[in-house]
C-alpha positions in Angstrom: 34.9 -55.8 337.8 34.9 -52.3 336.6 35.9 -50.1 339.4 34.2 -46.7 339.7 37.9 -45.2 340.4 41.4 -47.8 340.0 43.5 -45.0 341.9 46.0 -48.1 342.3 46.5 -48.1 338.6 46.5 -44.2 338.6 48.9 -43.5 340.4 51.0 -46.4 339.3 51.6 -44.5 336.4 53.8 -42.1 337.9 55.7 -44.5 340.2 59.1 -43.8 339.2 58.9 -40.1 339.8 56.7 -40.2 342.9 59.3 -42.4 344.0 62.1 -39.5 343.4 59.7 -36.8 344.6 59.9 -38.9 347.9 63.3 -39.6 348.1 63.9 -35.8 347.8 61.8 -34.7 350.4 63.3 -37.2 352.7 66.7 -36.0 351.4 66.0 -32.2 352.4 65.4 -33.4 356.1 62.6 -30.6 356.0 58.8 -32.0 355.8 56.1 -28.9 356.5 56.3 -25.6 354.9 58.8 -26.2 352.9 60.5 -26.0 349.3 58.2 -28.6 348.2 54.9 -26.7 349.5 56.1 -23.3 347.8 56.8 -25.0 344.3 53.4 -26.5 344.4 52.2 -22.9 345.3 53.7 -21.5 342.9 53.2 -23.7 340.2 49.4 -24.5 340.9 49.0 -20.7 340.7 50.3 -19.9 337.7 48.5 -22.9 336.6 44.8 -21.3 337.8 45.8 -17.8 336.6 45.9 -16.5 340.4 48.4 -14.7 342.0 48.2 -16.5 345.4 47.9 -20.2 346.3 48.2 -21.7 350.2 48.4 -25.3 350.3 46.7 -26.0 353.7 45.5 -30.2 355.3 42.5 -30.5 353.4 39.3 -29.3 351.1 36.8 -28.5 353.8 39.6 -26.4 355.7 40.6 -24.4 352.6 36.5 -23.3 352.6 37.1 -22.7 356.3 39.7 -20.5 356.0 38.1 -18.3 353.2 35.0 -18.1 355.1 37.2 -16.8 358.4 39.7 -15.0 356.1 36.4 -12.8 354.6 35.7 -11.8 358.3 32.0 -13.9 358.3 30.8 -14.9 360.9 27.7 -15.3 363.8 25.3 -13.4 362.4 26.0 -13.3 358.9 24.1 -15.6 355.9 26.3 -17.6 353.4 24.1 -18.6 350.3 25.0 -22.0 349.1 23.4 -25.1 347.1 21.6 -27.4 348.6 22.8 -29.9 346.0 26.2 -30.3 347.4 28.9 -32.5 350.0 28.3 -31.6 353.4 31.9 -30.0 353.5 30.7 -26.4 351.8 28.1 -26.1 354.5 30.5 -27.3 357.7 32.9 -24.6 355.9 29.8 -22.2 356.6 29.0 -23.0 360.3 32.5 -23.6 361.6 32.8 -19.8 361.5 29.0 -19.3 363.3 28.2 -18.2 359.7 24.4 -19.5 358.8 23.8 -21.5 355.4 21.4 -20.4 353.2 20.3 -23.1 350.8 19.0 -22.2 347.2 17.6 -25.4 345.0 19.6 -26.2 342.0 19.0 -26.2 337.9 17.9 -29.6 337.2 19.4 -29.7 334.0 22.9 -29.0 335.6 22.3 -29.9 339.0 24.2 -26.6 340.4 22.5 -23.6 342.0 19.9 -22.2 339.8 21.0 -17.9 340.0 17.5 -17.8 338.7 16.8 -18.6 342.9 19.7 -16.7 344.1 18.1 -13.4 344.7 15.1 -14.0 346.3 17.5 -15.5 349.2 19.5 -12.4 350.0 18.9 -10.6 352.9 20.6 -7.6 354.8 22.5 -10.3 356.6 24.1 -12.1 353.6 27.9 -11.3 352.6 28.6 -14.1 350.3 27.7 -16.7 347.5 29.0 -20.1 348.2 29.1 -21.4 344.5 30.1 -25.4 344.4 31.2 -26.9 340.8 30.0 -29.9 341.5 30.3 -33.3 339.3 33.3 -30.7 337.2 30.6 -28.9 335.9 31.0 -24.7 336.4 28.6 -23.2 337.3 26.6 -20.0 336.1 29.2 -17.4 336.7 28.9 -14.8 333.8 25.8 -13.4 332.1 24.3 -16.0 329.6 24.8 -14.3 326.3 21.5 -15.1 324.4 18.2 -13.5 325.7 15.1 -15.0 326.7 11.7 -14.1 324.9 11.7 -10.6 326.5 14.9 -9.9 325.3 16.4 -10.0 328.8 20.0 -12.2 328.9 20.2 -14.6 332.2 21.6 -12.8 334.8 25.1 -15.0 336.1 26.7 -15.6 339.6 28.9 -12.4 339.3 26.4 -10.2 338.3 24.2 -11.1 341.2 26.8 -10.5 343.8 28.3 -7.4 342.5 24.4 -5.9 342.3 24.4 -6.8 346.1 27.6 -6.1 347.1 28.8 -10.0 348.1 32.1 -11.7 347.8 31.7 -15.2 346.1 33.2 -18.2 347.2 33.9 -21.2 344.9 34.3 -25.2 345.9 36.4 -26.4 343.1 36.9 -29.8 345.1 35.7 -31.6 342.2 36.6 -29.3 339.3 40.6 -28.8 339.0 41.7 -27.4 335.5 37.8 -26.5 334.4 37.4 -23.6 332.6 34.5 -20.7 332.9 34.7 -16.8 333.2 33.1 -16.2 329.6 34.2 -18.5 327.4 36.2 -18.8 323.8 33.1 -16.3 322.7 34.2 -13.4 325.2 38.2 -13.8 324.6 37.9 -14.2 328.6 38.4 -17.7 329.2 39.8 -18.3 333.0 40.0 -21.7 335.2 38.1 -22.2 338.6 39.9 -21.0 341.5 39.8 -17.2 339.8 36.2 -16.8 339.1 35.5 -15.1 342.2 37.1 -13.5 345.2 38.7 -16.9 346.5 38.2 -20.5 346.2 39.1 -23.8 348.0 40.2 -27.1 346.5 40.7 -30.1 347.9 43.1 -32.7 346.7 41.8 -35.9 348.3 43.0 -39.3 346.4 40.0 -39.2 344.4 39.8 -35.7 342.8 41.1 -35.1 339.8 44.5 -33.8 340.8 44.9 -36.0 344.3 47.5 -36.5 346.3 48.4 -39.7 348.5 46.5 -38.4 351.5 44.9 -35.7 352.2 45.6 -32.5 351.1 44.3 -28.8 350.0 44.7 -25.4 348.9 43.1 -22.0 348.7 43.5 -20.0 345.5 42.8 -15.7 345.5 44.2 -12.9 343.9 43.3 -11.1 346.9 47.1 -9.9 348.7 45.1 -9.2 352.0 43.2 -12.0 352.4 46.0 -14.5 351.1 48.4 -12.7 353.9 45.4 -13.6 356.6 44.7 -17.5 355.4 48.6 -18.0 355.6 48.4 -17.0 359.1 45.4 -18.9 359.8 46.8 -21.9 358.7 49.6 -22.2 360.6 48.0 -20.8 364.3 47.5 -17.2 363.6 51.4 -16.9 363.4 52.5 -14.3 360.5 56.3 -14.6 361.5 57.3 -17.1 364.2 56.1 -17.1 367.5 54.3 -14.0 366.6 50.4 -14.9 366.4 48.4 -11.5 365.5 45.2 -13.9 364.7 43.3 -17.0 366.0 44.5 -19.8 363.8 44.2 -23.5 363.2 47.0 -26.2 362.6 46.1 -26.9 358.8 49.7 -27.7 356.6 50.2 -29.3 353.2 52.8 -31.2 354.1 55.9 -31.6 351.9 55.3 -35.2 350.6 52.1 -34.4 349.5 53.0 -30.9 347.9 55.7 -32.9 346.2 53.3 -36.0 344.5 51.1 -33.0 343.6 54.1 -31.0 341.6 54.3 -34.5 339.9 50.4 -35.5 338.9 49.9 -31.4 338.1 51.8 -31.5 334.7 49.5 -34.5 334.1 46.2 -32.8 335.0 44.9 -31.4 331.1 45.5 -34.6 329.2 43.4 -36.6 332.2 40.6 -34.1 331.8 41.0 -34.3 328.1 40.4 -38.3 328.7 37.1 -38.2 331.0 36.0 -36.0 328.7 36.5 -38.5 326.0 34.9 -41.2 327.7 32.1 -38.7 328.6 31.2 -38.2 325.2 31.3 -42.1 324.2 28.9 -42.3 327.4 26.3 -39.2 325.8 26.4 -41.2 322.5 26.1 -45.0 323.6 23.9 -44.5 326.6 20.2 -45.0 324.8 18.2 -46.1 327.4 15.8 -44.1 327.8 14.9 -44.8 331.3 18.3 -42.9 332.4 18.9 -39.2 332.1 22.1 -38.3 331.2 24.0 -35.0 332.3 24.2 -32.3 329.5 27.4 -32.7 327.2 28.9 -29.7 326.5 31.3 -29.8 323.5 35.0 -29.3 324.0 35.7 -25.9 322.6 39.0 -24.7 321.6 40.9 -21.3 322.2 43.9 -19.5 321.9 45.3 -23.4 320.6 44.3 -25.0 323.9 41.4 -27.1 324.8 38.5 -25.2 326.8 36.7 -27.8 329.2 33.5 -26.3 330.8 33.2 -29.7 332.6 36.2 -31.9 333.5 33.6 -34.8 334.3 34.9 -35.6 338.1 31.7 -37.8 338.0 29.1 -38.9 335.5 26.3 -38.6 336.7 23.1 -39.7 335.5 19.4 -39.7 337.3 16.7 -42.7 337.1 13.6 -43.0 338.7 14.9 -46.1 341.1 18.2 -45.4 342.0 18.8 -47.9 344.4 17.5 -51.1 342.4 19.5 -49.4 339.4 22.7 -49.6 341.9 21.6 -53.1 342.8 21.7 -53.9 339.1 24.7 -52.7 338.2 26.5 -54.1 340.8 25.4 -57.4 340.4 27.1 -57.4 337.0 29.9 -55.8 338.1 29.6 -52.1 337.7 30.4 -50.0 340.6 28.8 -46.6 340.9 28.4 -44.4 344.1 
C-alpha cells in the first residue's frame, strides 16, 4: 500500500522530543496561553518575516478572525476563488460578509487576477487569495510583457489600484516563498504577502500539529491587538471584554509539537519538492496533466520554493475510474 500521507511514520520521527515537549508542558502545570503558545509565536514569526503571530484553535478560525479583525461584514463583498476548501468561504460568511467567486488559471489552478477586476464593486473591501496545493499565487506584477508590451498585472497591484486589503489562506502552503522573487532581491514567505493571513496546522499540512491547531500572521500592530482579543472572548486584559469575541486557543501541547516539527519544516519542503520533480520527469502518460514544475531557485544561500507541493495534483479526463484504478493497485489519492 502506498499511503497518500503515513503521518504515523511522520511524526514518529520526532518521538523523542515530542515526548519531552509534552512532559514539559505537563511539568509547567499551565496548558492555554502559555509559555509554550508565545515561543511558537514568536518563533513562527520570525520564521514568516512578520512581526505578529496569534496561535488561535484552528485554520478556518484564523480566516474568521482576519475577516472580523478588518471590520467586514453584512453588506460588504469578499473576492475569493472558486477553486478552493469550503473553509475560505465559511471564513467569509461567518462575519455576514458575501463571497465573490472568480474562476481560476487553469494552468495553476489559483485565481486568475486576469478575472479579478471585473468582480469589484463599490461593495468589495478585500481579496481572499488561497495558495492552494503550496502553489503561491499571482501576488506581484509578472515581469515579462505580453505582445502589447503591457506586464500582467498581480494580486497587489489590483488591490492597491482599488483600495482592498488582501487576505491570504496559507493552510496548505507553510514556508513557500513569493513577494518577487530571487530576480527582485524581494523574496518573502506566505503569511506577509498581504495585510494578514491565516494558517492552519491540521495533522496533515505541512507543519501539523497533533490535533488541531492555527495561527494568524500580520504585521499589522492594530489588527494583531484586535484578533488577540477576539480570540480569547473580546477580553484585552482579564475580565475586561471591549469586543465580541470567540473561544479560539492554541493550546500549549499543540504550540509545543509545533516549536518541535518548525525547525524541520525547510528540509520537508525541500523533500516534496524532490519527489515532485521525479513525478514531472517520470510521469509520461500522456492521458494525465501534470501541475507546472517550477524550478527550485536559490537566493541569498537559501533555497526559494514557489511551491512546497502540499499536494500533487494532476487532472485526467475520468477522475473517478482513474481513482478506481489506482486504488485497486494500491495507490491512494484523494
Amino acid at each position: 500500500m502506498i499511503k497518500f500521507l503515513d503521518l504515523k511514520a511522520i511524526n514518529e520521527r520526532f518521538r523523542m522530543e515530542m515526548d519531552a515537549a509534552t512532559k514539559r508542558v505537563l511539568d509547567s502545570g499551565w496548558y492555554l496561553l502559555g509559555k509554550e503558545c508565545e515561543s511558537f509565536e514568536r518563533e513562527f514569526a520570525a520564521y514568516c518575516g512578520v512581526k505578529h503571530v496569534i496561535g488561535c484553535a484552528n485554520g478556518l478560525d484564523a480566516l474568521k478572525l482576519v475577516v472580523q479583525a478588518m471590520g467586514i461584514g453584512p453588506g460588504d463583498e469578499v473576492i475569493a476563488p472558486a477553486n478552493t476548501y469550503i473553509a475560505s468561504l465559511i471564513a467569509i460568511s461567518a462575519n455576514g460578509a458575501t463571497p465573490v467567486l472568480v474562476e481560476p488559471d487553469i494552468n495553476t489552478y489559483l485565481i486568475d487576477p486576469a478575472k479579478i477586476e471585473e468582480k469589484v464593486t463599490p461593495r468589495t473591501k478585500a481579496i481572499m487569495v488561497v495558495h492552494l496545493y503550496g502553489r503561491v499565487c499571482a501576488m506581484d506584477d509578472d515581469l515579462s510583457t505580453d505582445s502589447h508590451g503591457f506586464s500582467r498585472m498581480g494580486i497587489l497591484s489590483i488591490a492597491k489600484k482599488h483600495g482592498l486589503k488582501v487576505i491570504e489562506d496559507c493552510a496548505q502552503a507553510h514556508g513557500a516563498f513569493g513577494g518577487g522573487g530571487p530576480e527582485t532581491g524581494d523574496s518573502r514567505r506566505v503569511g506577509g504577502l498581504g495585510d494578514a493571513a491565516g494558517f492552519s496546522f491540521y495533522p496533515g499540512k505541512n507543519l501539523g500539529c497533533l490535533g488541531d491547531g492555527g495561527a494568524v500572521t500580520t504585521n499589522d500592530d492594530e489588527l494583531a491587538k484586535k484578533v488577540r482579543a477576539f480570540r480569547n472572548y473580546g477580553s484585552d486584559v482579564k475580565y475586561h471584554f471591549p469586543y465580541r469575541g470567540m473561544n479560539s486557543r492554541l493550546d500549549e501541547i499543540q504550540a509545543a509539537w509545533l516549536r518541535v516539527k518548525l525547525p524541520h519544516l525547510d528540509d520537508d519542503n525541500a523533500r516534496r519538492a524532490e519527489i515532485a520533480a521525479r513525478y514531472c520527469r517520470e510521469i509520461t502518460n500522456e492521458l494525465v496533466t501534470l501541475p507546472e514544475n517550477r524550478t527550485i531557485e536559490q537566493s541569498n544561500n537559501r533555497t526559494i520554493l514557489p511551491n512546497v507541493w502540499h499536494v500533487f495534483p494532476v487532472r485526467v479526463e475520468r477522475r473517478d475510474e482513474f481513482q478506481a484504478y489506482l486504488a485497486e493497485r494500491g495507490i491512494q489519492t484523494v
